[in-house]
PDB file of N, CA, C and O in Angstrom, chain B, residues numbered from 101:
ATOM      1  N   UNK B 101       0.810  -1.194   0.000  1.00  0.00           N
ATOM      2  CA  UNK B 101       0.000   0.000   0.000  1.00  0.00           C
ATOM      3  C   UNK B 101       0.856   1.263   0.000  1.00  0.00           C
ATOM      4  O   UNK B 101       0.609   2.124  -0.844  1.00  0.00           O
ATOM      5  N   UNK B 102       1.848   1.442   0.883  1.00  0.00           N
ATOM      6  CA  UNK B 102       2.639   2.664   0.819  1.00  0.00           C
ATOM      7  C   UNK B 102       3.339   2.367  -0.417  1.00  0.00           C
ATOM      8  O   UNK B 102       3.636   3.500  -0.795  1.00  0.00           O
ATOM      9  N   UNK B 103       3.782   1.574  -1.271  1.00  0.00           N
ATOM     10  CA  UNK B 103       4.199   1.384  -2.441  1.00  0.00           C
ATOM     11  C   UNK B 103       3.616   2.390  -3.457  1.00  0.00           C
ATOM     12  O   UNK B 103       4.246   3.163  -4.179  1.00  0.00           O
ATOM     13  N   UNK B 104       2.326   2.224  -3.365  1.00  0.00           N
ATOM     14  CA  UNK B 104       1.637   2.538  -4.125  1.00  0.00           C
ATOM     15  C   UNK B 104       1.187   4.130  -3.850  1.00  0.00           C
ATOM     16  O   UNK B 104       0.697   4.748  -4.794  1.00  0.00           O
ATOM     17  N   UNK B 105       1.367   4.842  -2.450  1.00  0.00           N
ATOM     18  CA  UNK B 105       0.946   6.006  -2.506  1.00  0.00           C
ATOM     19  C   UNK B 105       2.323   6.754  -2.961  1.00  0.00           C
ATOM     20  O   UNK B 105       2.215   7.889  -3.424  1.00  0.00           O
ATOM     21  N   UNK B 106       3.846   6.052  -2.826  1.00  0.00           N
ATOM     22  CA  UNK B 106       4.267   7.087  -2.959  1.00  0.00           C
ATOM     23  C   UNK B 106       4.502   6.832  -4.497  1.00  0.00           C
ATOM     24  O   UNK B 106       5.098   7.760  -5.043  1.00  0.00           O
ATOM     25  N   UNK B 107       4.267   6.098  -5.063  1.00  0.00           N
ATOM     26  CA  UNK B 107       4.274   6.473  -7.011  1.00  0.00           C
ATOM     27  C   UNK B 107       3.131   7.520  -7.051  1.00  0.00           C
ATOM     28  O   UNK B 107       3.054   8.350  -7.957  1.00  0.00           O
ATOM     29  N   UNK B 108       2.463   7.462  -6.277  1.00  0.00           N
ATOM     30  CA  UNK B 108       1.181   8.442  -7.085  1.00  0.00           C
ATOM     31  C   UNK B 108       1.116   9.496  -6.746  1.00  0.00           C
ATOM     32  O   UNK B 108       0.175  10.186  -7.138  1.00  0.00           O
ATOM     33  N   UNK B 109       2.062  10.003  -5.915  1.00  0.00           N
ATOM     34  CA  UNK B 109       2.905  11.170  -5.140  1.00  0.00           C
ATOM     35  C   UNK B 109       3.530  11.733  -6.039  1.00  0.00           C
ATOM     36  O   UNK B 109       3.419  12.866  -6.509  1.00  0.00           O
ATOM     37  N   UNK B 110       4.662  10.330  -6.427  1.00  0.00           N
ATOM     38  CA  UNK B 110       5.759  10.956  -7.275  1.00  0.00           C
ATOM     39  C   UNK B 110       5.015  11.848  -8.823  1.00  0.00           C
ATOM     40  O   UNK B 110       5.203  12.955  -9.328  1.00  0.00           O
ATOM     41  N   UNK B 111       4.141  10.679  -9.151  1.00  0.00           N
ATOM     42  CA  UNK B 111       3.110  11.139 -10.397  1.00  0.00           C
ATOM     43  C   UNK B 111       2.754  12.193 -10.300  1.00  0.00           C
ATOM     44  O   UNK B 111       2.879  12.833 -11.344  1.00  0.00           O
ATOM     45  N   UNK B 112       2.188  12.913  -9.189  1.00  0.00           N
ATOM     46  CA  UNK B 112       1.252  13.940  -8.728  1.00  0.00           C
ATOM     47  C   UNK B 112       2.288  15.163  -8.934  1.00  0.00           C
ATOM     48  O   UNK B 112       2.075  16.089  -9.718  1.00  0.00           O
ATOM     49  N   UNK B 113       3.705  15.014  -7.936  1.00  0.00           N
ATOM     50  CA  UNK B 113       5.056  16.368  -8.034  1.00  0.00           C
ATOM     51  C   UNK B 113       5.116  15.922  -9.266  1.00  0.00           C
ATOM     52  O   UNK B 113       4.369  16.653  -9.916  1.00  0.00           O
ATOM     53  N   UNK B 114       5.608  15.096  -9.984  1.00  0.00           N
ATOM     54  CA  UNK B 114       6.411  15.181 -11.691  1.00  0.00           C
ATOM     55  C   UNK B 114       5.335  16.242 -12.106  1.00  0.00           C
ATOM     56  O   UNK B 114       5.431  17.467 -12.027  1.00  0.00           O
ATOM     57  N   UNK B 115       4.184  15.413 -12.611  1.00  0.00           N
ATOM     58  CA  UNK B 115       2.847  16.451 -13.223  1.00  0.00           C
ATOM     59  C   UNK B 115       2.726  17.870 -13.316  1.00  0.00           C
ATOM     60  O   UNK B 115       2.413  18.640 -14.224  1.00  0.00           O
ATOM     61  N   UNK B 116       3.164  18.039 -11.753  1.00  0.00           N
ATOM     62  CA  UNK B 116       2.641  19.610 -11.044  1.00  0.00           C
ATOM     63  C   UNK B 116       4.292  20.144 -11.189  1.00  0.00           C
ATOM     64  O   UNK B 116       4.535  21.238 -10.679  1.00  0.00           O
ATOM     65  N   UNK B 117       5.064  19.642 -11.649  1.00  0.00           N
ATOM     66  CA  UNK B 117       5.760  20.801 -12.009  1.00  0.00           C
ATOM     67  C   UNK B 117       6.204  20.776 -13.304  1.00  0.00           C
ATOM     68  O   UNK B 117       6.741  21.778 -13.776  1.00  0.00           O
ATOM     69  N   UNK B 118       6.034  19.610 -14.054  1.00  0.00           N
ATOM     70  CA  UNK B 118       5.711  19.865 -15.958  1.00  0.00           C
ATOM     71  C   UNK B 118       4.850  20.837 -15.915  1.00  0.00           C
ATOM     72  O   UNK B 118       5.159  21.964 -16.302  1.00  0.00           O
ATOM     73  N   UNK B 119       3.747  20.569 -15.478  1.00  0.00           N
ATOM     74  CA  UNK B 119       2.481  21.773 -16.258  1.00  0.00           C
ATOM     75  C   UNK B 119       3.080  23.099 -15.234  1.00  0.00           C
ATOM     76  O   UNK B 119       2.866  24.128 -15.875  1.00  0.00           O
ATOM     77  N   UNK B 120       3.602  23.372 -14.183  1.00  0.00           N
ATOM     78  CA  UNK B 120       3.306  24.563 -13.740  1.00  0.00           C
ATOM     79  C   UNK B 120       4.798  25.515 -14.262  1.00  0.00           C
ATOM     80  O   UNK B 120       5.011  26.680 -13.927  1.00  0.00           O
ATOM     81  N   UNK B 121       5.466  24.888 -14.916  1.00  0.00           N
ATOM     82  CA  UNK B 121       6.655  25.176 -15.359  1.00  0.00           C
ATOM     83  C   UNK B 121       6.661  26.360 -16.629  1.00  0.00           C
ATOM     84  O   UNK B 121       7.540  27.126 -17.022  1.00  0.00           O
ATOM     85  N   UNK B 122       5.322  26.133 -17.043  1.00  0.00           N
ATOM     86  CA  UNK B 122       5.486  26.484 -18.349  1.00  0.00           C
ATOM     87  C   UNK B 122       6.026  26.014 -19.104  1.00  0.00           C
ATOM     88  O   UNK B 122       6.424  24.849 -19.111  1.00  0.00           O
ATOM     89  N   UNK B 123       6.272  27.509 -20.596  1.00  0.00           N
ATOM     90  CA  UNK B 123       7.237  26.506 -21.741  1.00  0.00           C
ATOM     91  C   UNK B 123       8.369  25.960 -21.545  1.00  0.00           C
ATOM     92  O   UNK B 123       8.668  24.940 -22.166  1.00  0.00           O
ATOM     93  N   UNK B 124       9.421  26.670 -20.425  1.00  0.00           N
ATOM     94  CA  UNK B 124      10.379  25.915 -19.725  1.00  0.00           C
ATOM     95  C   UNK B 124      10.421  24.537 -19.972  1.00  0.00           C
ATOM     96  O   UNK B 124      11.283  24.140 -20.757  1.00  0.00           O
ATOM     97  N   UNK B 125       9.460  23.520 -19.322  1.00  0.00           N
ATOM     98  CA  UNK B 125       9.419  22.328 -19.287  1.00  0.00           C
ATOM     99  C   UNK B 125       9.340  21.755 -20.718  1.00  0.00           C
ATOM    100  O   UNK B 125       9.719  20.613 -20.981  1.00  0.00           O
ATOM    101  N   UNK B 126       8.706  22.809 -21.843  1.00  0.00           N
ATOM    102  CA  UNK B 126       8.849  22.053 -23.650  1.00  0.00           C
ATOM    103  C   UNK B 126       9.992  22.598 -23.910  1.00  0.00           C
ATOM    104  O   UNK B 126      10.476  22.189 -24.965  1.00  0.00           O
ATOM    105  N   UNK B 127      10.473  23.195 -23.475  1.00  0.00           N
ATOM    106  CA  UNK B 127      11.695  23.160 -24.309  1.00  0.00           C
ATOM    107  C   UNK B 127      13.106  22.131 -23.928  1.00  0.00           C
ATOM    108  O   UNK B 127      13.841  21.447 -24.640  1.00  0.00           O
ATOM    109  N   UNK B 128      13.067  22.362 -22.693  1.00  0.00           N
ATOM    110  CA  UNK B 128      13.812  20.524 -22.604  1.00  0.00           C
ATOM    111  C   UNK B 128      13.648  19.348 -22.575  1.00  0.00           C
ATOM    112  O   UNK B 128      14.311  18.360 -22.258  1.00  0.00           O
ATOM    113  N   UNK B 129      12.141  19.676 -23.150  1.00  0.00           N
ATOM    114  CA  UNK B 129      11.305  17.540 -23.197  1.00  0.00           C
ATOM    115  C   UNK B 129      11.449  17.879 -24.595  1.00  0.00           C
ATOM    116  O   UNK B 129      10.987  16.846 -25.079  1.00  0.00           O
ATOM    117  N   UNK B 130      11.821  18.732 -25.769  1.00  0.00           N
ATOM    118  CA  UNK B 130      11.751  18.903 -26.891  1.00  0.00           C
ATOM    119  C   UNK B 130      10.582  18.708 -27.241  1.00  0.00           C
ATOM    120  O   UNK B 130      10.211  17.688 -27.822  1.00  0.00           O
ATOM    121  N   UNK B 131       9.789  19.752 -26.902  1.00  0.00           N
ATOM    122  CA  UNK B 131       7.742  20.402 -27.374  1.00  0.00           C
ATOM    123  C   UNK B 131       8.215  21.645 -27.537  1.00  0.00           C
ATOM    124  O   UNK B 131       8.480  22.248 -26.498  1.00  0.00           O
ATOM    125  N   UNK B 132       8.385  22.169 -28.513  1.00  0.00           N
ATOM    126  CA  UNK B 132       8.882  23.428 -29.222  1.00  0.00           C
ATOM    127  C   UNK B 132       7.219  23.403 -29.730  1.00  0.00           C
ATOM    128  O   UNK B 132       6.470  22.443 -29.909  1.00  0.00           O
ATOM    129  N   UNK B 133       6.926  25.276 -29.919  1.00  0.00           N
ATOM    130  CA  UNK B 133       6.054  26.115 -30.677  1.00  0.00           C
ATOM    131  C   UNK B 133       6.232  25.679 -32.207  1.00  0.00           C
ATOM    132  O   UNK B 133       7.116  24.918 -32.600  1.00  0.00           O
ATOM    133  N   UNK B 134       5.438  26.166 -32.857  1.00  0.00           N
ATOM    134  CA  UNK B 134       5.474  26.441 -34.666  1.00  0.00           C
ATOM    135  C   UNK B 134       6.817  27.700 -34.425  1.00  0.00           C
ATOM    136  O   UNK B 134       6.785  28.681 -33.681  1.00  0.00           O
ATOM    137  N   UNK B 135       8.211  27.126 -35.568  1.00  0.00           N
ATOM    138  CA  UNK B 135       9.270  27.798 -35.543  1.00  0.00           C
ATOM    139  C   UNK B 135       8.472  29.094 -36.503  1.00  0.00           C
ATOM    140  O   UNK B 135       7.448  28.899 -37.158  1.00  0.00           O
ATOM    141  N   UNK B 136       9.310  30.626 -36.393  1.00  0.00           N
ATOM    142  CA  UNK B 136       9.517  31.681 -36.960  1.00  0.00           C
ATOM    143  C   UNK B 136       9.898  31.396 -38.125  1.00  0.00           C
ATOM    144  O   UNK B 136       9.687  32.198 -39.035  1.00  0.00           O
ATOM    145  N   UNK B 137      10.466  30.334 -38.330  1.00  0.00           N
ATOM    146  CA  UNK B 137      11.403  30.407 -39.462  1.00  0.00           C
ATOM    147  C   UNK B 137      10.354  29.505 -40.255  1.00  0.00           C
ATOM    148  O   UNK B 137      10.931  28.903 -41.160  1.00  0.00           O
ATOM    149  N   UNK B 138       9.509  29.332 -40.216  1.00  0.00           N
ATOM    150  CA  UNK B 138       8.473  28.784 -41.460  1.00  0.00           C
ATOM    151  C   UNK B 138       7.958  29.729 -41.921  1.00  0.00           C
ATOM    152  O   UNK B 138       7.217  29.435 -42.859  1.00  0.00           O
ATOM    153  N   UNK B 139       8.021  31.115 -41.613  1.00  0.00           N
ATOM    154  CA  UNK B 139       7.430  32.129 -41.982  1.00  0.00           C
ATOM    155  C   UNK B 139       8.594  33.377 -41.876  1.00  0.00           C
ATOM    156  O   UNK B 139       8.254  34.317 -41.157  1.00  0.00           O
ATOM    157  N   UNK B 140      10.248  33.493 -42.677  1.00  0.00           N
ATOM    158  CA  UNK B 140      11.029  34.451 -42.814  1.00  0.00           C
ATOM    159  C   UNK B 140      10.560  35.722 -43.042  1.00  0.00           C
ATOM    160  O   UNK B 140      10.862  36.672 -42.320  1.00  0.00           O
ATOM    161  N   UNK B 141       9.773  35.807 -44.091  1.00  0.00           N
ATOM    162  CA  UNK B 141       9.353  37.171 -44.353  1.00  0.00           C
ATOM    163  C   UNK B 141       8.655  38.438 -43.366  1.00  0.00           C
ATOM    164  O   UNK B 141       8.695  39.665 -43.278  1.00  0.00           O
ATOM    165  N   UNK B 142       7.999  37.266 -42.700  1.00  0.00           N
ATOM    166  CA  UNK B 142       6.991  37.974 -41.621  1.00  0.00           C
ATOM    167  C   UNK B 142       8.110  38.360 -40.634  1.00  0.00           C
ATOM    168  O   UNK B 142       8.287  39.575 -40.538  1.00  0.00           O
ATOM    169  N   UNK B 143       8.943  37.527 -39.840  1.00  0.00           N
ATOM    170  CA  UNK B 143       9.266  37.747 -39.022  1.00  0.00           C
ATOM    171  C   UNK B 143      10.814  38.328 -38.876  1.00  0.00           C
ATOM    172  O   UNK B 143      11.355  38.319 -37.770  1.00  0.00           O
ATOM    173  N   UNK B 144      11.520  38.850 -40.089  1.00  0.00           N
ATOM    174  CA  UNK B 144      12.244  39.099 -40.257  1.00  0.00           C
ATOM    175  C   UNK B 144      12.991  40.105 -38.858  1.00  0.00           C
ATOM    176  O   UNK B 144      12.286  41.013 -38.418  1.00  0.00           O
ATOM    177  N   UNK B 145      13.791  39.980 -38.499  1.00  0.00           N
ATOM    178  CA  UNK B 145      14.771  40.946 -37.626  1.00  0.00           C
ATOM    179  C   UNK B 145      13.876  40.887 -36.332  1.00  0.00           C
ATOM    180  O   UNK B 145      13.548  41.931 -35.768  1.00  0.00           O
ATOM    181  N   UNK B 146      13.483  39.646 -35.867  1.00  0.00           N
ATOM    182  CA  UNK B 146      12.666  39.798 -34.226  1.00  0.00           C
ATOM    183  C   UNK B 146      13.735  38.760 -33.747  1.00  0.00           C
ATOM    184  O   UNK B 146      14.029  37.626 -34.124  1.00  0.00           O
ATOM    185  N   UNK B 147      14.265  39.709 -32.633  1.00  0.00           N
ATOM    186  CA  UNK B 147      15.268  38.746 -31.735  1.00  0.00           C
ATOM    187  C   UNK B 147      14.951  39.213 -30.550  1.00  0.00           C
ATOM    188  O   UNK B 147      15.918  39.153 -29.791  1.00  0.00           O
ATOM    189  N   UNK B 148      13.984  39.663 -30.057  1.00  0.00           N
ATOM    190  CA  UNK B 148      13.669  39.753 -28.908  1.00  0.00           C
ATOM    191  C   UNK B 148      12.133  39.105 -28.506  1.00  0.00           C
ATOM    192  O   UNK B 148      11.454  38.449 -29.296  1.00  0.00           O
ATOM    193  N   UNK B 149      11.758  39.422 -27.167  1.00  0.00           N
ATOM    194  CA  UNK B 149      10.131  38.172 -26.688  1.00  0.00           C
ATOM    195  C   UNK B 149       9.280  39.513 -27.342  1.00  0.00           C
ATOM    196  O   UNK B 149       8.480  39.396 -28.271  1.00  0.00           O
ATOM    197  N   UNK B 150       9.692  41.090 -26.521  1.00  0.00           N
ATOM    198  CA  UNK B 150       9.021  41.911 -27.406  1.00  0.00           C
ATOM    199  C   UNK B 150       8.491  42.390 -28.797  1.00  0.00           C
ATOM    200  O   UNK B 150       7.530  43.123 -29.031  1.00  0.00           O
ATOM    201  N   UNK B 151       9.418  41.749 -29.710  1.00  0.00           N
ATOM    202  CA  UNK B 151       9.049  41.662 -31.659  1.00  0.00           C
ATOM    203  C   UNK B 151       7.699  40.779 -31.347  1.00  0.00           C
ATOM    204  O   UNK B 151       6.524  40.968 -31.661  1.00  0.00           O
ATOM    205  N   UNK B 152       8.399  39.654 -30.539  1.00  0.00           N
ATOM    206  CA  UNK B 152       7.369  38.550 -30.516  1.00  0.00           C
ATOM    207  C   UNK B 152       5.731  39.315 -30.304  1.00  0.00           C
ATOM    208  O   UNK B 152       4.905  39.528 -31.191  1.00  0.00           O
ATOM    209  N   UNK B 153       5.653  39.528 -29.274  1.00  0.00           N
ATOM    210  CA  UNK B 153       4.780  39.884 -28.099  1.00  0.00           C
ATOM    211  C   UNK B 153       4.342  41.274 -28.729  1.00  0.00           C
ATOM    212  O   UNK B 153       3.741  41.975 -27.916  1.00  0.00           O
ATOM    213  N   UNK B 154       4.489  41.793 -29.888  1.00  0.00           N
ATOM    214  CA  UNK B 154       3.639  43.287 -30.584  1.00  0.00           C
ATOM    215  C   UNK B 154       3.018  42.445 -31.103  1.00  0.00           C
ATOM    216  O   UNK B 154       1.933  42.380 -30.526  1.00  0.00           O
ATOM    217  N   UNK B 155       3.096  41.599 -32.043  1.00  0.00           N
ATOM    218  CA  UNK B 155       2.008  41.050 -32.797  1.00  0.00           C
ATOM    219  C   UNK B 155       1.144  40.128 -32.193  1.00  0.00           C
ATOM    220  O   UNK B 155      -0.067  40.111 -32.415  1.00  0.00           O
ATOM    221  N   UNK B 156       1.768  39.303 -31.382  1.00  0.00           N
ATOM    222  CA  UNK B 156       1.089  38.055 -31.217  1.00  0.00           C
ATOM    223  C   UNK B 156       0.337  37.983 -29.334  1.00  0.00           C
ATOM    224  O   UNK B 156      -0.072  36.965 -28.774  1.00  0.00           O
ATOM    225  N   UNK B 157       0.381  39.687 -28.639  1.00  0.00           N
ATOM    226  CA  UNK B 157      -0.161  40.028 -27.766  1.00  0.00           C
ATOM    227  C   UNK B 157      -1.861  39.478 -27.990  1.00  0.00           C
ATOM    228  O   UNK B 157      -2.474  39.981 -28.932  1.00  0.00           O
ATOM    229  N   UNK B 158      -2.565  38.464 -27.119  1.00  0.00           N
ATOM    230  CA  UNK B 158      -4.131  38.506 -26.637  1.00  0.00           C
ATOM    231  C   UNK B 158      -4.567  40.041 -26.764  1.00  0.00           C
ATOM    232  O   UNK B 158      -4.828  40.341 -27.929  1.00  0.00           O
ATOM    233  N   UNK B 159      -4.686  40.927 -25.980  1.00  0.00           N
ATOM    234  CA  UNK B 159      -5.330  41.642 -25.979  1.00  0.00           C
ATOM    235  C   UNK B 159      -4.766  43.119 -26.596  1.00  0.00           C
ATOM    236  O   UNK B 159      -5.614  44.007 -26.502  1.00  0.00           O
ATOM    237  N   UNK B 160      -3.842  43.420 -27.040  1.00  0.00           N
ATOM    238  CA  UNK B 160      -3.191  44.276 -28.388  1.00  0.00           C
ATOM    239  C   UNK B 160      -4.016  44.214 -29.386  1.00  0.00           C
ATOM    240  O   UNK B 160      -3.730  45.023 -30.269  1.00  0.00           O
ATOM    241  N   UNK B 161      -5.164  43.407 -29.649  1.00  0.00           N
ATOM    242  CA  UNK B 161      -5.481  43.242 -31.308  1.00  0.00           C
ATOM    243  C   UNK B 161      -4.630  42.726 -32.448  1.00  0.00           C
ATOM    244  O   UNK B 161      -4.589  43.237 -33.567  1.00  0.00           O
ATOM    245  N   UNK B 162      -3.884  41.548 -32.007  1.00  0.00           N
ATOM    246  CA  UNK B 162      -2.744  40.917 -32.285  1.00  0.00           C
ATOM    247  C   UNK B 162      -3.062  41.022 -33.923  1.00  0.00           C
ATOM    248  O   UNK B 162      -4.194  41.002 -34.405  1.00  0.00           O
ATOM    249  N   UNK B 163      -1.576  41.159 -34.812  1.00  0.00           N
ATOM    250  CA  UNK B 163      -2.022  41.370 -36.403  1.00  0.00           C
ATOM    251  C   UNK B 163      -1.579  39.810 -36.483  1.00  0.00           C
ATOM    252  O   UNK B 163      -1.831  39.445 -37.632  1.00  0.00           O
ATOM    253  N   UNK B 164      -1.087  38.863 -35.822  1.00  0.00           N
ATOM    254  CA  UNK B 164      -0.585  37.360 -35.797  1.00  0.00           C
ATOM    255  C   UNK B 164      -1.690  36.486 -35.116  1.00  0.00           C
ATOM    256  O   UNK B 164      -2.700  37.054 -34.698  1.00  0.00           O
ATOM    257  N   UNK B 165      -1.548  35.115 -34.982  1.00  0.00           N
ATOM    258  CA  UNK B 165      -2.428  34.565 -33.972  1.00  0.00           C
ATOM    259  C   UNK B 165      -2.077  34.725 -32.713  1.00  0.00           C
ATOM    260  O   UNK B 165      -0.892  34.517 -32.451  1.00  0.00           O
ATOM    261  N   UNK B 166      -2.638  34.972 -32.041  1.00  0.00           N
ATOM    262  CA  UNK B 166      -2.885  35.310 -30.294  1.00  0.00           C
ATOM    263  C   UNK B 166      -1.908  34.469 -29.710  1.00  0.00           C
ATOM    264  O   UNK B 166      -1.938  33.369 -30.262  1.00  0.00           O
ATOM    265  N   UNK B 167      -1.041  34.538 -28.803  1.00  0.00           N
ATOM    266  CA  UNK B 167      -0.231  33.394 -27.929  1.00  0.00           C
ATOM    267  C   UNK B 167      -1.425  33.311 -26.969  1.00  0.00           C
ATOM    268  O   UNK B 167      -2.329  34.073 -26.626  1.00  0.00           O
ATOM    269  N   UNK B 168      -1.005  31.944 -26.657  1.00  0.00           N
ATOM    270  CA  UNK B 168      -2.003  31.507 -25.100  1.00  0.00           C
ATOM    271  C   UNK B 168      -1.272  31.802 -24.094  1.00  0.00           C
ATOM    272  O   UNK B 168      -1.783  31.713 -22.978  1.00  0.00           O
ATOM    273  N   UNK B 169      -0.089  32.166 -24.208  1.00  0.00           N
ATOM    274  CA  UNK B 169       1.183  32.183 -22.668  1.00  0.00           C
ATOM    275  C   UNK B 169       1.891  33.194 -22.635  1.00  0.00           C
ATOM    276  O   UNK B 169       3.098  33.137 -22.399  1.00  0.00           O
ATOM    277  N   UNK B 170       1.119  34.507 -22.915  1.00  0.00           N
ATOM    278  CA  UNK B 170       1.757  35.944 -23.390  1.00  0.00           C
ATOM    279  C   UNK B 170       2.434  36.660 -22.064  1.00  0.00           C
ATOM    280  O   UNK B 170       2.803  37.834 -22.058  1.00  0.00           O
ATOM    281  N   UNK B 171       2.545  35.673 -20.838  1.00  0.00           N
ATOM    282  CA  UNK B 171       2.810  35.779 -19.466  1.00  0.00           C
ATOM    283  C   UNK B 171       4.806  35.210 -19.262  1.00  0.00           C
ATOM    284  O   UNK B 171       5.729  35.408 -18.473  1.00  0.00           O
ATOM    285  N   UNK B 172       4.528  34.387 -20.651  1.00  0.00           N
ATOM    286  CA  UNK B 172       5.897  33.436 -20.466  1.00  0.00           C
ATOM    287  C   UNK B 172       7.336  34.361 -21.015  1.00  0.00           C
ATOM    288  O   UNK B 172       7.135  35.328 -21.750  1.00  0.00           O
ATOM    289  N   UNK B 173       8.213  34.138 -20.766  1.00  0.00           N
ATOM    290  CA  UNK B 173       9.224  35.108 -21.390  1.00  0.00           C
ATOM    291  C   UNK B 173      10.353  33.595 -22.337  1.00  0.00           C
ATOM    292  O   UNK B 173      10.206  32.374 -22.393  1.00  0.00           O
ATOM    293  N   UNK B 174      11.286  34.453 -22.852  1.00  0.00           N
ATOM    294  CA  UNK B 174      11.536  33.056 -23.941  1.00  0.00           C
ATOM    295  C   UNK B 174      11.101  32.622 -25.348  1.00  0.00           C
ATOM    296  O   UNK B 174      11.259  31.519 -25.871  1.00  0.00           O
ATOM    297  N   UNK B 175      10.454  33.843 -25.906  1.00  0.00           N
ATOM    298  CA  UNK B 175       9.437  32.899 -27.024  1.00  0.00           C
ATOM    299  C   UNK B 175      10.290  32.337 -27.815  1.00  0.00           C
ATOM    300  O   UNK B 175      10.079  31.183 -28.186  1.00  0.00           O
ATOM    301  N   UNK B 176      11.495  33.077 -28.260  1.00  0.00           N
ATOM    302  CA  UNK B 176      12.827  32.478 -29.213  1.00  0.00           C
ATOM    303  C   UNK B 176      13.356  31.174 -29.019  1.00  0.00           C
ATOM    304  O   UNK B 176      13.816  30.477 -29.923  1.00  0.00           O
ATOM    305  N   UNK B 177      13.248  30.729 -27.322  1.00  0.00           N
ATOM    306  CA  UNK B 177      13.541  29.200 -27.382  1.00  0.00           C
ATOM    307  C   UNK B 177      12.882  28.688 -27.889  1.00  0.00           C
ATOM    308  O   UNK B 177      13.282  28.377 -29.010  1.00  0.00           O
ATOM    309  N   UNK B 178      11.734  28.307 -27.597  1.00  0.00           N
ATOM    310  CA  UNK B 178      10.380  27.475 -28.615  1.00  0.00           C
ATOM    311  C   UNK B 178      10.275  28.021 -29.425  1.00  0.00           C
ATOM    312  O   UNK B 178       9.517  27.400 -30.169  1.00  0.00           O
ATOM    313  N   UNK B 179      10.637  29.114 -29.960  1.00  0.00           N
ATOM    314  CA  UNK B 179       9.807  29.082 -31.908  1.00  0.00           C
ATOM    315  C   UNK B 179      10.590  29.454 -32.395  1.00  0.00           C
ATOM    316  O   UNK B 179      10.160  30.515 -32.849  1.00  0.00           O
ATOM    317  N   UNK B 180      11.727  29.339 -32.727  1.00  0.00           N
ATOM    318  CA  UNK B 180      12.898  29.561 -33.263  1.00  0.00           C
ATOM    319  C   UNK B 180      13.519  28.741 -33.977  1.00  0.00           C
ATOM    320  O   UNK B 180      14.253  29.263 -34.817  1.00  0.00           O
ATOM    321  N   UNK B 181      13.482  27.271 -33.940  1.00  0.00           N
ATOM    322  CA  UNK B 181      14.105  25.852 -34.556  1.00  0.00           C
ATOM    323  C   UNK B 181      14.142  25.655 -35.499  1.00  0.00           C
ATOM    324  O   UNK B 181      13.113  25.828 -36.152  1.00  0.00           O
ATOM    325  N   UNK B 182      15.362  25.166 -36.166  1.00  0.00           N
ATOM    326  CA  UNK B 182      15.349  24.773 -37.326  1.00  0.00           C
ATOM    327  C   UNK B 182      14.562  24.344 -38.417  1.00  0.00           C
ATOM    328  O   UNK B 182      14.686  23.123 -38.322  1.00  0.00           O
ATOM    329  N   UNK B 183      13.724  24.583 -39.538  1.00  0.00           N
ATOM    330  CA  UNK B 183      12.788  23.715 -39.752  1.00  0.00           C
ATOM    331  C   UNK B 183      13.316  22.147 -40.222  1.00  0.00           C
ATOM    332  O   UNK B 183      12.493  21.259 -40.446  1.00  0.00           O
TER     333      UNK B 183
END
């Protein structure tokens, strides 16, 4: 029985700090965003989260699709990759 509570413990911390990690946690399980670089033209000369974060701001009236995690800093790790 205690066998068994502490796997579902362990299950429970692993879980709760993948998801509470943010993108942090995709970018070293390798879960990367849709890269920038499928789209050069658009995104030409953004090397900062801010290039990112004018267009693709929720509530800005984003001219891109909306990020869901416009809270996260980093966007260049995840969407940046090689295609």
């Amino acid at each position: 029985m205690k066998k068994w509570r502490f796997f579902w413990g362990a299950v429970l911390i692993f879980f709760g700090v993948f998801w509470g990690t943010g993108c942090a946690y995709r970018y070293y399980m390798g879960f990367h965003g849709p890269s920038i670089k499928a789209y050069p033209k658009i995104h030409e000369g953004v090397l900062r989260d801010e290039d990112c974060l004018s267009c693709h701001r929720p509530d800005r009236d984003p001219e891109g699709p909306p990020t869901t995690h416009p809270e996260f800093h980093g966007c260049l790790k995840c969407h940046n990759d090689d295609l």
